[in-house]
C-alpha positions, -999 to 999 in steps of 0.1 A, spaced: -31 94 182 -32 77 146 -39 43 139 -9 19 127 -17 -12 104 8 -40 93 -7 -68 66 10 -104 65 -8 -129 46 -42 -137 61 -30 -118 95 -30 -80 101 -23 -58 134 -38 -28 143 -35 -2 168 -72 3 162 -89 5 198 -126 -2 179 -115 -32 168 -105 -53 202 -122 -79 213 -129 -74 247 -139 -106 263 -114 -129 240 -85 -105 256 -92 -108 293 -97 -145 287 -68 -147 273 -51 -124 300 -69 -143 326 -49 -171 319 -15 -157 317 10 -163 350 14 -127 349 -18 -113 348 -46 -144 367 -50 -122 399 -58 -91 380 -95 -79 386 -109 -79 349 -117 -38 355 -81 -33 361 -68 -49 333 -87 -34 308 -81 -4 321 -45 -5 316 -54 -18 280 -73 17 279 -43 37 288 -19 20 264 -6 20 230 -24 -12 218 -21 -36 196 -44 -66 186 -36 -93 159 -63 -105 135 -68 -130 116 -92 -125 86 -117 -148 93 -112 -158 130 -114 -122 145 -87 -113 172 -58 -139 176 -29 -121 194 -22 -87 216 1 -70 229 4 -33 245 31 -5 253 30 18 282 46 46 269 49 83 272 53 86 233 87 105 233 113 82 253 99 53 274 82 21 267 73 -10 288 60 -38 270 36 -62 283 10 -86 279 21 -100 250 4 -131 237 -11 -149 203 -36 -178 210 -25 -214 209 -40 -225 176 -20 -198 160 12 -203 179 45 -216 157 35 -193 127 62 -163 133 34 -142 151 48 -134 181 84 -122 164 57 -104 138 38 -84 166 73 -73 180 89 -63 151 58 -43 148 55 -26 180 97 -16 179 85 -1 143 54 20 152 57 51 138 37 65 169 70 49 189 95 65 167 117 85 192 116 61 220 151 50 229 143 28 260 124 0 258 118 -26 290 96 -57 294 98 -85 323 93 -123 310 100 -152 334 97 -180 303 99 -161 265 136 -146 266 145 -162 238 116 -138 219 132 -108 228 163 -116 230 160 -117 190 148 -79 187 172 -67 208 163 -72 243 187 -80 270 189 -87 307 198 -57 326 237 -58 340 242 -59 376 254 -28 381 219 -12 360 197 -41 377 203 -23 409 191 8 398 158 -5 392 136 1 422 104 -9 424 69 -6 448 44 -31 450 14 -31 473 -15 -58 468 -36 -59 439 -69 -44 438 
């Protein structure tokens, strides 16, 4: 799979695996609602088997990420999206979407999910919408305790 860069003033992203920053991730992670109960191992394993995407800045190393779980042709979930507080309020988050929905790796994809309890607003503004009632009860899922 090729690489993807986008450049914004002193900030790029990158779909370059070499270039995460382990540690500063699952800290990060660790301290997410959605991911505190996750063993480390398991989440950066599911980092491992997803389209990634880190945010840099040019001097302070990795400042945001975000990954899809995708099968390349028509599904994507996104998740564990995030950019650091210190770097919060500069349009990075909206940035690291906009570049994820453009990823030329992500081209054909036509179905796009996510689950957020607090950052609708976010998606709501690349295009994101609560399922209907009707599709919401389609959606099955299974869960089983975490490992």
């Amino acid at each position: 799979m090729s690489i993807s860069c986008w450049e914004q003033g002193d900030f790029d992203i990158s779909t370059d695996p070499e270039r995460l920053e382990k540690d500063r991730i699952l800290a990060n992670l660790r301290a997410t609602y959605w991911a505190a109960k996750s063993s480390p191992e398991n989440l950066w394993l599911s980092i491992c088997n997803s389209r990634i995407y880190g945010v840099y800045h040019k001097s302070r190393g990795q400042v945001g990420f975000g990954r899809a779980v995708t099968d390349y042709a028509r599904f994507a979930w996104v998740s564990d999206i995030y950019i650091e507080d210190a770097h919060k309020g500069q349009g990075l988050g909206k940035w690291l979407m906009a570049c994820i929905l453009a990823d030329p790796q992500l081209t054909t994809v036509n179905r796009w999910m996510l689950a957020t309890d607090d950052a609708h607003g976010l998606y709501r503004q690349h295009g994101f919408e609560t399922l209907e009632p009707a599709e919401a009860a389609k959606v099955m899922q299974r869960r089983q305790p975490l490992v």
